[in-house]
N, C-alpha and C positions, 0 to 999 in steps of 0.2 A: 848392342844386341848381338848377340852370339849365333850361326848360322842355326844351332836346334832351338834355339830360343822363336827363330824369323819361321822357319817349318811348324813348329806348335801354335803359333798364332796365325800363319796360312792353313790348318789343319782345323783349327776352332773356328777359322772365319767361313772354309768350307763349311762345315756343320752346320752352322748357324743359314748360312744360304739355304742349303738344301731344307732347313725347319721352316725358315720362313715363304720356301716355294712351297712346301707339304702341307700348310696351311693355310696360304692364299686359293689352291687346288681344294681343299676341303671347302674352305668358304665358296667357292664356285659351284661344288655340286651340290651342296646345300640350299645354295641360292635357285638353281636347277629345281632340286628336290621340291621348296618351300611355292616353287613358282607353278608346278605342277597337281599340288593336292587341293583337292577339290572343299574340305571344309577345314579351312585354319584354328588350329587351334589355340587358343587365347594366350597373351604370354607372360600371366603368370602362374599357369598350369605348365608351361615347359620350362621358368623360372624352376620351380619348386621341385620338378625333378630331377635339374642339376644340381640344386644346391641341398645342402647335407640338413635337416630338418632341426635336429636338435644338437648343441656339441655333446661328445664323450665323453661318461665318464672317466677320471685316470683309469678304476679297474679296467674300462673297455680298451681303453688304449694298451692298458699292458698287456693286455691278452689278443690284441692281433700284432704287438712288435712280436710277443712271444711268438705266435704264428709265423707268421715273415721271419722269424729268424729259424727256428724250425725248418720250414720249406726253404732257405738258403742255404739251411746245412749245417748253421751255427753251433756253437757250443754256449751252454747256459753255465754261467760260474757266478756261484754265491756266494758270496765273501762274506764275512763275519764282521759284525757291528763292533763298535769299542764303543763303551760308554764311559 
């Protein structure tokens, strides 16, 4: 293992710390939060608002990569079919 080799994998091992303290922290105020409200909300009513109701259709999909690519700045290029 090469010394940029051993820094890129102390640099991702950081990362990954700091994700997994930034989320043990969220889980704690959560836990806070959920300990605090006064009528619980049931949970598959806070299921159902996480989770995405129906999948997309392809059109919907291409039309928010097209989005996303757009607001990154992208260039759109369309190439020609050969049949």
């Amino acid at each position: 293992m090469t010394p940029r080799e051993l820094n890129l994998h102390i640099q991702e091992y950081n990362l990954r710390m700091q994700r997994e303290s930034e989320e043990r922290l969220a889980l704690a105020y959560m836990t806070a939060y959920w300990h605090r409200v006064r009528r619980m909300p049931g949970l598959k009513e806070i299921i159902n608002k996480i989770k995405p109701q129906k999948p997309l259709t392809d059109e919907q999909l291409l039309a928010q990569i097209k989005a996303l690519n757009a607001a990154l700045g992208g260039e759109t290029k369309i190439r020609e079919q050969t049949t």
